[in-house]
N, CA, C and O atoms as CSV, one atom per row, in Angstrom:
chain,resi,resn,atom,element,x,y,z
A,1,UNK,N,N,160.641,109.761,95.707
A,1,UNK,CA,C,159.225,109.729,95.862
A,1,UNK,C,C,158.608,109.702,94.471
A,1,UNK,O,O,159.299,110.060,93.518
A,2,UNK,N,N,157.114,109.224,94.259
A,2,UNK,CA,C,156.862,109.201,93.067
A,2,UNK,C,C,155.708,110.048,92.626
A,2,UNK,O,O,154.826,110.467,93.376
A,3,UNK,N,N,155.792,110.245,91.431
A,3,UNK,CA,C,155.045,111.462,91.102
A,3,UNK,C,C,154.196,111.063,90.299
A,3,UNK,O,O,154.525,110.453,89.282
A,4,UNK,N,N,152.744,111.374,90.655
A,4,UNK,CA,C,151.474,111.237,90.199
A,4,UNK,C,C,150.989,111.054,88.816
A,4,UNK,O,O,150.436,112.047,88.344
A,5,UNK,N,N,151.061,110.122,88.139
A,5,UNK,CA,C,150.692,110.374,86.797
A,5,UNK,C,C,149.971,111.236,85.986
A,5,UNK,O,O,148.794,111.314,86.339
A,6,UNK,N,N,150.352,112.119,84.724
A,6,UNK,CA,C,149.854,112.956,84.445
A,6,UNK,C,C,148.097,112.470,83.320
A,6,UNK,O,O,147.977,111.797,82.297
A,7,UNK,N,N,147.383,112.982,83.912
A,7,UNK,CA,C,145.975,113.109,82.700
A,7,UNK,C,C,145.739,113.551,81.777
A,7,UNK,O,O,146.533,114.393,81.357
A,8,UNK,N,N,144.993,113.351,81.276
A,8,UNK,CA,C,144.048,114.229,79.964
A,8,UNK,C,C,143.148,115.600,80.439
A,8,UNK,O,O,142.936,116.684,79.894
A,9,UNK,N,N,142.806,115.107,81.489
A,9,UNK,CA,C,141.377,115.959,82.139
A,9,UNK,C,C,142.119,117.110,82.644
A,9,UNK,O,O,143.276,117.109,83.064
A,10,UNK,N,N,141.101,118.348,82.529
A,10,UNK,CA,C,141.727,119.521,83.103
A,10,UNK,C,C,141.712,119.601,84.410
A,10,UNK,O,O,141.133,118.602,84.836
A,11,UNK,N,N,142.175,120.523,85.560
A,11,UNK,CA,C,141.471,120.729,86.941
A,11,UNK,C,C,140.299,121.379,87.081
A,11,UNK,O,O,140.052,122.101,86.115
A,12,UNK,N,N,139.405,121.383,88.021
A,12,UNK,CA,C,138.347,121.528,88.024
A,12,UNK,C,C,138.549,123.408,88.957
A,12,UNK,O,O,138.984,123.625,90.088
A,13,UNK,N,N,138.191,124.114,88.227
A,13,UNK,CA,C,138.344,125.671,88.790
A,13,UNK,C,C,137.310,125.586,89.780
A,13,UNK,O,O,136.184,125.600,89.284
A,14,UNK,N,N,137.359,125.484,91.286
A,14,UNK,CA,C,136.506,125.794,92.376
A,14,UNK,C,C,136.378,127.044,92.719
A,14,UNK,O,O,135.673,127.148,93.723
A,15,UNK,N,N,136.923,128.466,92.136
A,15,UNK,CA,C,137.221,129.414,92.256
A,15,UNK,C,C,136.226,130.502,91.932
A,15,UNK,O,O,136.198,131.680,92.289
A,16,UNK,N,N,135.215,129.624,90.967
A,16,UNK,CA,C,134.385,130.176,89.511
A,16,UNK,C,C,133.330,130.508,90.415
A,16,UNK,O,O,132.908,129.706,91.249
A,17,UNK,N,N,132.877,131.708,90.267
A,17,UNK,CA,C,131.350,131.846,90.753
A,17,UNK,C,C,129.903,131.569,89.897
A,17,UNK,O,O,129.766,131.646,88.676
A,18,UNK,N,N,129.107,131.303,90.672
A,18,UNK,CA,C,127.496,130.677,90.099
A,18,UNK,C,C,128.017,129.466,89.878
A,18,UNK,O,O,129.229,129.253,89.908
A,19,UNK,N,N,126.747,128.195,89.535
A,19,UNK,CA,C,126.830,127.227,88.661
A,19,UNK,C,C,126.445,127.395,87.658
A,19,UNK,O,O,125.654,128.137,87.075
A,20,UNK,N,N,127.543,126.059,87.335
A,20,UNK,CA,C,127.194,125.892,85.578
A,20,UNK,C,C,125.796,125.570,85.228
A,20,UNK,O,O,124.913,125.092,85.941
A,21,UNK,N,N,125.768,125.968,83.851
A,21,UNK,CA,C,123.831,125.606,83.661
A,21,UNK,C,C,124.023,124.247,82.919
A,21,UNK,O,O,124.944,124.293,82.103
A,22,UNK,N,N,123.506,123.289,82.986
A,22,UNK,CA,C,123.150,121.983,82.544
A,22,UNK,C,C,123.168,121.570,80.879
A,22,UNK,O,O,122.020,121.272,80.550
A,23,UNK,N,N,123.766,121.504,80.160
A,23,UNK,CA,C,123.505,120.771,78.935
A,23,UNK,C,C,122.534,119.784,78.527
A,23,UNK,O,O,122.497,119.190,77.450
A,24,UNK,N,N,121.760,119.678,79.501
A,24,UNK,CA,C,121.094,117.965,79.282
A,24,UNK,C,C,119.737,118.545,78.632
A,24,UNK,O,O,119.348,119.510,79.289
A,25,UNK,N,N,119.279,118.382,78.034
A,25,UNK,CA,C,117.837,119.288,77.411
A,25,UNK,C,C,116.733,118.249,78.447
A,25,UNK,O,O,116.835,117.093,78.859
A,26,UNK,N,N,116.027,118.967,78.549
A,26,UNK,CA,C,114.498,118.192,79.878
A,26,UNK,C,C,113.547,118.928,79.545
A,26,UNK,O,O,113.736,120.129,79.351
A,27,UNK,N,N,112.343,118.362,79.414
A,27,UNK,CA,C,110.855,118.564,79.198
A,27,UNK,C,C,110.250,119.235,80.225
A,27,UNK,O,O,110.031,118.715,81.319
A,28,UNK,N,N,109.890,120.668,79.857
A,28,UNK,CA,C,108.927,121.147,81.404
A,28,UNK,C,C,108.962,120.305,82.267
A,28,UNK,O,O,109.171,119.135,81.948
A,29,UNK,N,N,108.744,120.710,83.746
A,29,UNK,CA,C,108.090,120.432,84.703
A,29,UNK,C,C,106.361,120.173,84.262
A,29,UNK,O,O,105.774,121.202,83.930
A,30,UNK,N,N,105.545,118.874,84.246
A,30,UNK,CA,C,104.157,119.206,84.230
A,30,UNK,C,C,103.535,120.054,85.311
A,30,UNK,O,O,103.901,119.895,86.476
A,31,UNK,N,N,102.533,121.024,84.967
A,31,UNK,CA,C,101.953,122.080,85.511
A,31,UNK,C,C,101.333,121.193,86.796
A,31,UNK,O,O,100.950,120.025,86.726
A,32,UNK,N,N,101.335,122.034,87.968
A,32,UNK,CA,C,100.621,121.720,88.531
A,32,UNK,C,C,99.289,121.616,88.941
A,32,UNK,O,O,98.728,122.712,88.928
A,33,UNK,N,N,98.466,120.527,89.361
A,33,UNK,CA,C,97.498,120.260,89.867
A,33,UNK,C,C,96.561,121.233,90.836
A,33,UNK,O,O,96.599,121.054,92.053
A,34,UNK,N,N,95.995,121.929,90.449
A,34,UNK,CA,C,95.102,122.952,91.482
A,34,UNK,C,C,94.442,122.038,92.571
A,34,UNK,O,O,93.725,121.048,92.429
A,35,UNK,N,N,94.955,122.742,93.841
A,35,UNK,CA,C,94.404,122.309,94.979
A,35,UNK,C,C,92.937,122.233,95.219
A,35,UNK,O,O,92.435,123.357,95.204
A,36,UNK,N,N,92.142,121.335,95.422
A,36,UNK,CA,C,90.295,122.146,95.843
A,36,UNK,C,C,90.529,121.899,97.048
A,36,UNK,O,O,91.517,121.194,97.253
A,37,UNK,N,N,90.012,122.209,97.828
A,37,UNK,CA,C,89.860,122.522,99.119
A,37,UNK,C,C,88.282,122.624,99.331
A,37,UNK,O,O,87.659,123.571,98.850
A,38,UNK,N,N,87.618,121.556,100.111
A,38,UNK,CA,C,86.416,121.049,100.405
A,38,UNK,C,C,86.211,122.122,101.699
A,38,UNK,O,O,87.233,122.530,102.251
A,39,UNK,N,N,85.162,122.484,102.082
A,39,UNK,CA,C,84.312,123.508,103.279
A,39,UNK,C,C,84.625,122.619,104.295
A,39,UNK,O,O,84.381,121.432,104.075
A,40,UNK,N,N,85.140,122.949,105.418
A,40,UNK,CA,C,84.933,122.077,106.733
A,40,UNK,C,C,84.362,121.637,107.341
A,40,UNK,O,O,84.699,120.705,108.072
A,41,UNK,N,N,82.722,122.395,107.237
A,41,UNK,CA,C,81.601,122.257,107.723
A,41,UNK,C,C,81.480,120.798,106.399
A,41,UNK,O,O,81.369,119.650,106.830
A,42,UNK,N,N,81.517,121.032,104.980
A,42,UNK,CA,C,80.966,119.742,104.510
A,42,UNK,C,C,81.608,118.231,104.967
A,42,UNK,O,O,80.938,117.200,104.912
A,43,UNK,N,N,82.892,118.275,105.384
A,43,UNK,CA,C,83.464,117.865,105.355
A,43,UNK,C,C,83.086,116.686,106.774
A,43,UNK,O,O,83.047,115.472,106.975
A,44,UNK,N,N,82.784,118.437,107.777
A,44,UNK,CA,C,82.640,117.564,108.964
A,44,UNK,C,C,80.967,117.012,108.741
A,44,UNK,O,O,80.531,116.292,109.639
A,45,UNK,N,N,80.416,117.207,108.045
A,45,UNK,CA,C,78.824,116.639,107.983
A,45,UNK,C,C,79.067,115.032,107.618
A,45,UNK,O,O,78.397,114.151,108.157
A,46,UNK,N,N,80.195,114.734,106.554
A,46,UNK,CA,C,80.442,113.662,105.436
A,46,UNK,C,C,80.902,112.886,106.857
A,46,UNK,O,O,80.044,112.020,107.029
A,47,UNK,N,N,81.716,112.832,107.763
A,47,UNK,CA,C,82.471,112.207,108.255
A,47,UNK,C,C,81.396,111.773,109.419
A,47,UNK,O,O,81.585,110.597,109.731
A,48,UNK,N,N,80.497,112.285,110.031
A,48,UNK,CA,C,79.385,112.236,110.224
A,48,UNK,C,C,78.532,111.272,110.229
A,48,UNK,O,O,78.239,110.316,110.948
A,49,UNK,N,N,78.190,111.759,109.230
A,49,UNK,CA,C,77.416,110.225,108.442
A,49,UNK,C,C,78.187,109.349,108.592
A,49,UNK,O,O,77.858,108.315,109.174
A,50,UNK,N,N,79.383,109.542,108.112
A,50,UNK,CA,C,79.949,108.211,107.630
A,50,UNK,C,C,80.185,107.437,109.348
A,50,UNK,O,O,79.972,106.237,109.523
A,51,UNK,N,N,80.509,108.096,110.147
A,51,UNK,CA,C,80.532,107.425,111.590
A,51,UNK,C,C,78.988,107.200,112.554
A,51,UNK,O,O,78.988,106.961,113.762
A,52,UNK,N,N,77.941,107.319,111.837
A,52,UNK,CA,C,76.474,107.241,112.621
A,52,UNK,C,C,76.388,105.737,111.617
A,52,UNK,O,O,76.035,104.733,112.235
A,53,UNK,N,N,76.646,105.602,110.375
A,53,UNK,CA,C,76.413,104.562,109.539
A,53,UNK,C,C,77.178,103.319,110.122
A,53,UNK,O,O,76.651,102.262,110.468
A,54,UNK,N,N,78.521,103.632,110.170
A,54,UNK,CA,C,79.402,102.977,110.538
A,54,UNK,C,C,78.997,101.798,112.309
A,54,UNK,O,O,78.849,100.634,112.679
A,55,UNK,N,N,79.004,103.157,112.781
A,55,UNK,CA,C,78.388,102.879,113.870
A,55,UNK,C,C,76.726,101.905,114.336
A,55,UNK,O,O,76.388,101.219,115.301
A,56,UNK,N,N,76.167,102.273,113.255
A,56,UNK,CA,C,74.824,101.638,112.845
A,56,UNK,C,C,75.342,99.825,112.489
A,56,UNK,O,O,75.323,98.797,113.166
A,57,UNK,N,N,75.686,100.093,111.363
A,57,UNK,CA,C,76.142,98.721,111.156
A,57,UNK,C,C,77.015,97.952,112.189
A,57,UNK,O,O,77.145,96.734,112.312
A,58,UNK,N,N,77.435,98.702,112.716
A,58,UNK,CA,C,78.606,97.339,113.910
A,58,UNK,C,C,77.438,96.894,115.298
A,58,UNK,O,O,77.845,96.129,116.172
A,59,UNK,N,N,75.808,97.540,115.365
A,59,UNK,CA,C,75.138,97.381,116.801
A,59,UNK,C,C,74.297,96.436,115.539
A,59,UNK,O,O,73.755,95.487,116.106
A,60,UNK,N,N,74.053,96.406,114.183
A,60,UNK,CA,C,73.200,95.412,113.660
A,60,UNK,C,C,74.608,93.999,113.962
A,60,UNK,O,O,74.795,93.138,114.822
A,61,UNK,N,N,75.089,94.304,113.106
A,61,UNK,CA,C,76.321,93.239,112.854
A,61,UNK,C,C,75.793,92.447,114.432
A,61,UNK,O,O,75.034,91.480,114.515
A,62,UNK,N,N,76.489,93.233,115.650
A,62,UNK,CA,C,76.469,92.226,116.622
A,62,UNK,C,C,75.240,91.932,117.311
A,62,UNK,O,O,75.209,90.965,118.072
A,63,UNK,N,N,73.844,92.923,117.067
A,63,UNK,CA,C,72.941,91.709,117.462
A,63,UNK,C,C,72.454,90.956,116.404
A,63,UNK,O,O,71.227,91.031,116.461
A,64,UNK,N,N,72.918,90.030,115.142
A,64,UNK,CA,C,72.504,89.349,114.398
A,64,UNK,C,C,73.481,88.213,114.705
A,64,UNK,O,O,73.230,87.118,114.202
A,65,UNK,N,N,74.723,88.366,115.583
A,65,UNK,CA,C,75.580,87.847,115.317
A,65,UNK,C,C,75.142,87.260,117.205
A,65,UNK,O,O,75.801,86.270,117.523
A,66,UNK,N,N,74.700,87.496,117.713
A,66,UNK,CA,C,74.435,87.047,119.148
A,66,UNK,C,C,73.046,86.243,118.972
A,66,UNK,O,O,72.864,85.281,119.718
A,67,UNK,N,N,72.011,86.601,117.980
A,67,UNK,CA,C,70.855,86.159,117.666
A,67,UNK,C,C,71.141,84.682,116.917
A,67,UNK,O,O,70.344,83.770,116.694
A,68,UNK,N,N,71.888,84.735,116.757
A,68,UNK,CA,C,72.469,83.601,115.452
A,68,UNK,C,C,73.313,82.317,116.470
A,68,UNK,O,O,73.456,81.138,116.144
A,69,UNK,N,N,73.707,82.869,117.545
A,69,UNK,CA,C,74.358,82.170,118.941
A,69,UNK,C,C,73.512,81.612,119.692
A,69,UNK,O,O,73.526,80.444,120.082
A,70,UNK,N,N,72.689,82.495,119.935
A,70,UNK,CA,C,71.655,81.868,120.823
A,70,UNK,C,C,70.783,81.180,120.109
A,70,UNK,O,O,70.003,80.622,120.880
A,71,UNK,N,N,70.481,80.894,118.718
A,71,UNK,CA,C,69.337,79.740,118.206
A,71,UNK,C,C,68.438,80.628,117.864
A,71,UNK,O,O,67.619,80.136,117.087
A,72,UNK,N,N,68.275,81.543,118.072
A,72,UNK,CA,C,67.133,82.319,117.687
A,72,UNK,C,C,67.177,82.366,115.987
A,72,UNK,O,O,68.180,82.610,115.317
A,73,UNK,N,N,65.870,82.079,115.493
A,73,UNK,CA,C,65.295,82.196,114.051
A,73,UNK,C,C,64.326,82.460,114.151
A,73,UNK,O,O,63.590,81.925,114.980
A,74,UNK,N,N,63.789,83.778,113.006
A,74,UNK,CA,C,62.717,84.390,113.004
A,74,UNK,C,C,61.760,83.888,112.127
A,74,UNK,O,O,60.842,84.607,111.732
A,75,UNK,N,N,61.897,82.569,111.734
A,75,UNK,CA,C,60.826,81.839,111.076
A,75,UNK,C,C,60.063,81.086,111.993
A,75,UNK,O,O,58.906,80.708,111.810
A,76,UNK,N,N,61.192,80.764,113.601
A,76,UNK,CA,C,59.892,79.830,114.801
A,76,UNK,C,C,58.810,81.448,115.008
A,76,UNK,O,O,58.579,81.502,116.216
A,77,UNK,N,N,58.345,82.288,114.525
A,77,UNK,CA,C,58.084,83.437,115.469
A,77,UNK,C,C,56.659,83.413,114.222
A,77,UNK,O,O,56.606,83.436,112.993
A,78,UNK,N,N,55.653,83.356,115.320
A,78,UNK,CA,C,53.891,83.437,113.933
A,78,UNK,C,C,53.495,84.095,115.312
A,78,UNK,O,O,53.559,83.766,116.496
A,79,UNK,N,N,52.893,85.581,114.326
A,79,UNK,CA,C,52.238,86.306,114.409
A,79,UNK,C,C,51.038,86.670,113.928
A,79,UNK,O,O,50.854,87.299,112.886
A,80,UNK,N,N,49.755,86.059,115.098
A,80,UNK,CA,C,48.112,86.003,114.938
A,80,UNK,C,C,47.452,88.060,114.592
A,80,UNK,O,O,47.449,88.999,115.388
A,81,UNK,N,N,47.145,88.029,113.588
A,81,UNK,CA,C,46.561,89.499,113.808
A,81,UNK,C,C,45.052,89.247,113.204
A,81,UNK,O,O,44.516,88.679,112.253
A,82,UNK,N,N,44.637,90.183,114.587
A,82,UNK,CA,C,42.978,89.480,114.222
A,82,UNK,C,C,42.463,91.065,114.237
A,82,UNK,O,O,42.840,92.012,114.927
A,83,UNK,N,N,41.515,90.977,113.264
A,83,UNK,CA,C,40.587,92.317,112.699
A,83,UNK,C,C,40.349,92.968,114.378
A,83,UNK,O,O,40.297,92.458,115.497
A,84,UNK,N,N,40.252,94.282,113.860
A,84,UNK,CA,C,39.976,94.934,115.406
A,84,UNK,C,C,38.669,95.530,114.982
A,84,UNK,O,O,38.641,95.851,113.794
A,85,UNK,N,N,38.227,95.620,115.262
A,85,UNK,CA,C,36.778,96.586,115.325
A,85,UNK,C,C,37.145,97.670,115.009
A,85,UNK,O,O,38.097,98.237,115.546
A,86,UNK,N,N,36.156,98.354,113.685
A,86,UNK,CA,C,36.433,99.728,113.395
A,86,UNK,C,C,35.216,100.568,113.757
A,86,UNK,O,O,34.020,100.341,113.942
A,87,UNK,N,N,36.263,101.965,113.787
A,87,UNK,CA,C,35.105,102.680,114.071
A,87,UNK,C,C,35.481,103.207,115.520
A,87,UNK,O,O,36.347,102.650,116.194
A,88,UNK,N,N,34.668,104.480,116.018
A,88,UNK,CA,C,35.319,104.783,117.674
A,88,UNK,C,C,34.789,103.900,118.696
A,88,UNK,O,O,33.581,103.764,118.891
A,89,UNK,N,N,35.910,103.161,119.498
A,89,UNK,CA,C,35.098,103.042,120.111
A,89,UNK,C,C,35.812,102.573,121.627
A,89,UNK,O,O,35.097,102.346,122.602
């Protein structure tokens, strides 16, 4: 039978307790970033808005966009305004 060629390298002692500490030199960890943490109440006000706006714009969007289908232009549209009488009466 044949027998394993011999190495250079030692065996590796699995026996050893703790790990080894690292040789490799490394730069801090950068510090961390402080969390902010926004109020819930502001939070839920922001989101709010942002969905009444949202919402606003998509009922313009589609009646400009149905107005624009049907032919409608607001330049055929003259509007007569005639002096009213002042005063009570």
């Amino acid at each position: 039978m044949a027998s394993p060629l011999p190495t250079g390298k030692q065996s590796v002692n699995l026996a050893t307790q703790g790990a080894r500490v690292s040789k490799i030199r490394r730069d801090p960890p950068p510090p961390q970033k402080e969390l902010v943490l926004r109020d819930p109440a502001e939070r839920d006000r922001v989101a709010v808005v942002v969905g009444v706006l949202s919402f606003a714009l998509a009922i313009v969007v589609i009646i400009v966009a149905f107005g624009s289908y049907s032919g409608f232009n607001p330049r055929e549209i003259v509007i007569d305004v005639k002096d009213a009488p002042r005063g009570g009466g």
